[in-house]
N, C-alpha and C positions, 0 to 999 in steps of 0.2 A: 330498100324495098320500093318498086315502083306502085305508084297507087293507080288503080283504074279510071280516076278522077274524084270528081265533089257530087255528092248527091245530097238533094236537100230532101227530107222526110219529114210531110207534112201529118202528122197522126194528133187525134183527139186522147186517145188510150195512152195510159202511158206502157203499162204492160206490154201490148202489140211496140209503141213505138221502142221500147227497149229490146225487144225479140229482135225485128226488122232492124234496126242500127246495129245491133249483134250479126248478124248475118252478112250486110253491108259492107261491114270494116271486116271481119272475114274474107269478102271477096275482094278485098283492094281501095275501098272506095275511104273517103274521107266525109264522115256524115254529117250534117248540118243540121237540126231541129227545127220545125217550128209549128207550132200546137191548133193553130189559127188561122185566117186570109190574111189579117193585117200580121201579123208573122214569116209567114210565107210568102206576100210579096216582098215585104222588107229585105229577106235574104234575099232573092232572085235578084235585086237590084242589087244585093250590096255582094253579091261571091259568083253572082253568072254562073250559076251550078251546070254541069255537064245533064245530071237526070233528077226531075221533081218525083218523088212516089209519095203519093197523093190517097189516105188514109182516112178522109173525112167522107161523115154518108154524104150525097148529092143534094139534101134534102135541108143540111142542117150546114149549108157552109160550104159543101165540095162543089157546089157546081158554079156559084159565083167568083171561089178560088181560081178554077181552071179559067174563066173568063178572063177573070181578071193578070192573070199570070201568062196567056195568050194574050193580051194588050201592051204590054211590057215590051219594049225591044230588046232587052237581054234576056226575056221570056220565050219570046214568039218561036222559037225554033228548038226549043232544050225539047228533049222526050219527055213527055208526060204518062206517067202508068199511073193509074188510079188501082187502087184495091176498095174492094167494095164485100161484105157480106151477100149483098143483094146478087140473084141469080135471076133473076127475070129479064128477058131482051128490051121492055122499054127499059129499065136502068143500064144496061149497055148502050145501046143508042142512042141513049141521053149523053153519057160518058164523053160518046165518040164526038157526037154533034158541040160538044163545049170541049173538045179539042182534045182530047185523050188522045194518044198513039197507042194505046195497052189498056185493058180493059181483065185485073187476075181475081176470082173470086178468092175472098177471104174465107177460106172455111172453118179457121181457128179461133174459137174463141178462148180467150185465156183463163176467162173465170170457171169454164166448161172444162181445160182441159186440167186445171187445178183440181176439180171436184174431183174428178175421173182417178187422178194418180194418188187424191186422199182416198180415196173410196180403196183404189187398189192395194196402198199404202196400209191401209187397217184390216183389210180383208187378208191379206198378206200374214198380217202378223195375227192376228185373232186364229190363221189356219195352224200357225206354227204354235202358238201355245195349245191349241188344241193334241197336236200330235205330242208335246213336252206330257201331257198328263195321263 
């Protein structure tokens, strides 16, 4: 099987980063971890990834990453996507302006969508014992 390249996946979450590495190696790719900046530069340097997807809020870590990771010369030219919860245009063009190529709103939150399928999950069966009686 040919791989689509190396993507390094920088996520805080581990949830999200296990979703997103699921999905990755799905499409081909070969995924790399790293939870951090000082993690995330360290791969850049050490596997010259084809694409960083960049998982950190900007506020707590993502925006000094992507600086930082643009400084790099095995950095300065890979695709950077940032994922962000955030949907307001200054955190876009904040994104952009610290080097982003891709800018995808995160709208999944995993502990949200947990509740959502327990909820559904008991609702579900609470309807079927109901009709059992």
């Amino acid at each position: 099987m040919q791989t689509a390249g190396t993507a390094l996946l920088v996520a805080d979450d581990p949830q999200v980063a296990a979703t997103l590495r699921r999905h990755l190696a799905r499409a081909g790719f070969i995924v790399y971890d790293a939870r951090d900046e000082r993690e995330a530069v360290h791969r850049v340097e050490e596997i010259a990834p084809d694409v960083v997807i960049l998982d950190l809020p900007l506020e707590r870590g993502g925006a000094s990453t992507s600086r930082r990771i643009r400084e790099l010369a095995s950095g300065g030219d890979v695709p950077l996507l940032v994922l962000s919860a955030a949907q307001d245009v200054t955190t876009k063009l904040a994104a952009f302006e610290l080097g982003a190529d891709d800018f995808v709103v995160n709208t999944v939150d995993p502990s949200a969508a947990h509740r959502a399928r327990d909820r559904r999950c008991v609702a579900r069966r609470a309807s079927a014992r109901a009709d059992q009686r």
